[in-house]
VOFI-826774 format. One line per 3 residues: for each residue x, y, z of C-alpha. Coordinates in pm, 1 decimal. Example, Ala and Ser with C-alpha at 12.3 -4.5 7.8 and 13.67 -1.06 7.14 Angstrom:
<pts>
1230.0:-450.0:780.0  1367.0:-106.0:714.0
</pts>
This chain:
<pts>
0.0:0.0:0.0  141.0:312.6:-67.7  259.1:548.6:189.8
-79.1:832.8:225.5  141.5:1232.1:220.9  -70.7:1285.8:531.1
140.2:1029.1:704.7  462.9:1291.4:618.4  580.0:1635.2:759.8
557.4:1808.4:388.5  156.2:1782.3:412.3  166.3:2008.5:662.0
433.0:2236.9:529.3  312.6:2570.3:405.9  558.0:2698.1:121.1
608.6:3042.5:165.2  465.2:3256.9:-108.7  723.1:3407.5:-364.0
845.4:3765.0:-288.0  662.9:4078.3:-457.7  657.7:4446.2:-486.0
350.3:4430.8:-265.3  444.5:4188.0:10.5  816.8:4417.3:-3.7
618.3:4761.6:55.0  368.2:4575.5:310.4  660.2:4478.5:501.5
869.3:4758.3:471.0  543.4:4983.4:655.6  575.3:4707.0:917.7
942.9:4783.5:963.1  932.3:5152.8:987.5  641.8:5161.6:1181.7
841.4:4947.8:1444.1  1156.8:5120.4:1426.9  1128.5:5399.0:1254.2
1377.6:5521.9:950.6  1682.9:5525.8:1149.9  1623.2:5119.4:1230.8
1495.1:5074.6:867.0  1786.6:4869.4:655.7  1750.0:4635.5:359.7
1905.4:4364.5:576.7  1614.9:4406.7:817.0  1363.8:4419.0:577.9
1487.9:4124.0:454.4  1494.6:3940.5:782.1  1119.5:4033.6:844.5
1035.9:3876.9:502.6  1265.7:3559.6:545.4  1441.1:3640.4:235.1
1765.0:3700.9:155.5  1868.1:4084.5:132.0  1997.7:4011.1:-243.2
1644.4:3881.0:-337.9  1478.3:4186.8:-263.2  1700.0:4341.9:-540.6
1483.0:4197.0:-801.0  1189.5:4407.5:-715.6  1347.2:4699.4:-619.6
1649.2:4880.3:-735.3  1767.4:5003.7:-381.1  1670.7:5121.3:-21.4
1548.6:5469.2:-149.0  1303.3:5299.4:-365.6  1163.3:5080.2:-66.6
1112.1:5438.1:123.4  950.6:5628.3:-200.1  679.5:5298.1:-242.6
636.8:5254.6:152.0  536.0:5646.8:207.0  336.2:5629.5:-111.6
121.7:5353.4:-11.9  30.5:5490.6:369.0  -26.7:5854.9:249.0
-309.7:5638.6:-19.6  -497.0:5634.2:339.9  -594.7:5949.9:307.1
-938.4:6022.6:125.1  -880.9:6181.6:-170.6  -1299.1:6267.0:-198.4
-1426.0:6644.7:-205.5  -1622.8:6693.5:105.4  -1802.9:7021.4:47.3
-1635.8:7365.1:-30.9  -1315.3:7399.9:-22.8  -1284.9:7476.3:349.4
-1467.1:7150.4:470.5  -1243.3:6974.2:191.0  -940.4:7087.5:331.4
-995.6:7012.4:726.5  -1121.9:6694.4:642.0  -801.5:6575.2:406.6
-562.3:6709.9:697.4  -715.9:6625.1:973.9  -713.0:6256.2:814.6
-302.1:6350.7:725.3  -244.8:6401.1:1098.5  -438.0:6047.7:1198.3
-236.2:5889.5:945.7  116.6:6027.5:1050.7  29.1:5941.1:1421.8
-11.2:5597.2:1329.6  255.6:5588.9:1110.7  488.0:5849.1:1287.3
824.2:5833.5:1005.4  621.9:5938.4:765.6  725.1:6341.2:904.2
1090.8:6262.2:863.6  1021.8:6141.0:463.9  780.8:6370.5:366.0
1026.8:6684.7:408.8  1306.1:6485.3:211.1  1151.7:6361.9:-98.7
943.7:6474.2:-417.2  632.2:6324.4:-367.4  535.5:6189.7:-689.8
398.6:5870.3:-629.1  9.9:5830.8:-730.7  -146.2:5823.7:-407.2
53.5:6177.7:-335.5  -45.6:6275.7:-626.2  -402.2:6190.2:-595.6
-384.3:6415.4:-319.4  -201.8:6697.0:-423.1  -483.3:6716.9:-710.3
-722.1:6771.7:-446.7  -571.8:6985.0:-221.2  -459.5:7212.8:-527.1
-779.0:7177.8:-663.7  -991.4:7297.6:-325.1  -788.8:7614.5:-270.2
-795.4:7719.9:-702.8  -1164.6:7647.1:-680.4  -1184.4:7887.4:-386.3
-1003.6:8170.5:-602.3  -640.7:8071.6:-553.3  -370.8:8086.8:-767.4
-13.6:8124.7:-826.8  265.3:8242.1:-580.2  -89.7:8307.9:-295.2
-182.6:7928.5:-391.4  199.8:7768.7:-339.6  231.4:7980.3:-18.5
-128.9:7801.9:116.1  -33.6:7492.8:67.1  316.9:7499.9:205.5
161.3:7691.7:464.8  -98.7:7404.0:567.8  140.5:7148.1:469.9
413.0:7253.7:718.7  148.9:7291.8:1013.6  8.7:6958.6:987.2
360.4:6855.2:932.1  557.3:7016.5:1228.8  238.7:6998.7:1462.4
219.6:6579.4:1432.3  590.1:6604.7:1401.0  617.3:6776.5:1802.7
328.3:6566.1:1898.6  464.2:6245.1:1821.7  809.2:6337.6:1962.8
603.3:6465.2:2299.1  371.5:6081.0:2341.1  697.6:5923.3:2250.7
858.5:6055.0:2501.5  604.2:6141.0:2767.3  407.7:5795.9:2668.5
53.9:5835.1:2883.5  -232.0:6080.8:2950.2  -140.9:6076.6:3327.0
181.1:6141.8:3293.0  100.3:6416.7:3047.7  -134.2:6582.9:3279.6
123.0:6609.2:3557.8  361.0:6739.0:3369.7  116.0:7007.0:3266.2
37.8:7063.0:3622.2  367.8:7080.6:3725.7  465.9:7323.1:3459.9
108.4:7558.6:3520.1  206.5:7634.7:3927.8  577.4:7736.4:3794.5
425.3:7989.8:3580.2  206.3:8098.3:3875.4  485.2:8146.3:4080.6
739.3:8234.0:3838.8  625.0:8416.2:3552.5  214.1:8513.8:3653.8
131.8:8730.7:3326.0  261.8:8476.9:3096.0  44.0:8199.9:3293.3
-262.9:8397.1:3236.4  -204.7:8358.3:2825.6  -45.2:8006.9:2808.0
-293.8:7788.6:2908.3  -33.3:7519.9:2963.0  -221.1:7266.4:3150.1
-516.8:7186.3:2868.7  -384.2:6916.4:2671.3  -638.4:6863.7:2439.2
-442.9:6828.3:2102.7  -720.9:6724.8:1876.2  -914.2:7078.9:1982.0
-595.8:7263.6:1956.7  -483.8:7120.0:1612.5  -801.1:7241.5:1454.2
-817.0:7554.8:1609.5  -459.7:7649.5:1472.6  -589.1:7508.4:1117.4
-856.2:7726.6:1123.6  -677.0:8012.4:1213.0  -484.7:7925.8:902.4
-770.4:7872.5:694.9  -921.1:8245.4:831.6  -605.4:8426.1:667.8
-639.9:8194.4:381.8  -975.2:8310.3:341.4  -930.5:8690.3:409.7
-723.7:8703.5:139.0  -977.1:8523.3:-139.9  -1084.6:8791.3:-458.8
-1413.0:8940.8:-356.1
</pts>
């Protein structure tokens, strides 16, 4: 009788599916996401895969284009859909750039460092272009708005994932805010009647500053 292949280890053996693009840029997300850019190496990457790092060449050409295709495919989280006038359109695409950075927080140190050209940047650029020429936008006044909003978002998630990374919890957060609040009581007392150091409420605060923003942006529309 001859031997049944559930009787042998191989039936149970799962070959490991071939390397791609994809499963490279899904992994490479993974990577940075655990250690960030500084602890992101083609020999890692390759680890995390179970490849070898030479194998990875055939997809890829080198490390830079692992970073390009990684940053392209989180920003394609971001909606790219109109959500009203251009106003509602634009708080809606950045607040959902700042959700997306805090989950992915290397994103901040790419973004600044490379053209973003890939089609989900793209994709949004056309929007966010699009919004502030429909609202009566255009050359040198529409650049300056969107490197204007573009470095908020940027430098706000940028200090706020530095300050969880560091600080780590809400409690700890909140005494450190209390701490810092009876110092300015004691120390400086007209500066601690302006900075309102112990409300810690960054998702109010972040779109209060953007519409600030969006106010000049607006005050300076034709008509």
């Amino acid at each position: 009788m001859p031997e049944s292949i559930w009787f042998r280890d191989d039936a149970r053996r799962v070959r490991r599916p071939r390397l791609s693009r994809e499963r490279i840029v899904e992994a490479a997300v993974a990577l940075l996401d655990a250690e960030g850019v500084n602890g992101f190496s083609m020999r890692a990457l390759a680890a995390r895969l179970r490849a070898g790092t030479m194998s990875l060449y055939e997809y890829v050409k080198s490390k830079e284009d692992v970073l390009d295709l990684a940053l392209d495919e989180v920003i394609g989280e971001i909606d790219t859909e109109e959500h009203g006038a251009w106003r509602q359109t634009i708080v809606h695409q950045l607040t959902q750039s700042r959700q997306v950075m805090r989950r992915h927080p290397w994103m901040a140190a790419l973004t600044g460092t490379r053209p973003l050209l890939g089609p989900n940047a793209l994709a949004r650029s056309r929007l966010f272009y699009s919004a502030l020429a429909a609202a009566g936008l255009s050359g040198p006044a529409l650049t300056a708005a969107v490197g204007a909003l573009t470095y908020y978002v940027n430098g706000y998630v940028a200090a706020e994932n530095t300050w969880w990374a560091t600080v780590r919890t809400p409690d700890a957060d909140a005494e450190i805010r209390e701490r810092v609040a009876r110092f300015l009581e004691d120390n400086a007392t007209e500066l601690s009647r302006h900075a309102h150091v112990d409300d810690g409420d960054f998702d109010r605060h972040f779109l209060l500053g953007l519409d600030i923003i969006l106010d000049g942006i607006e005050a300076r529309l034709p008509g």
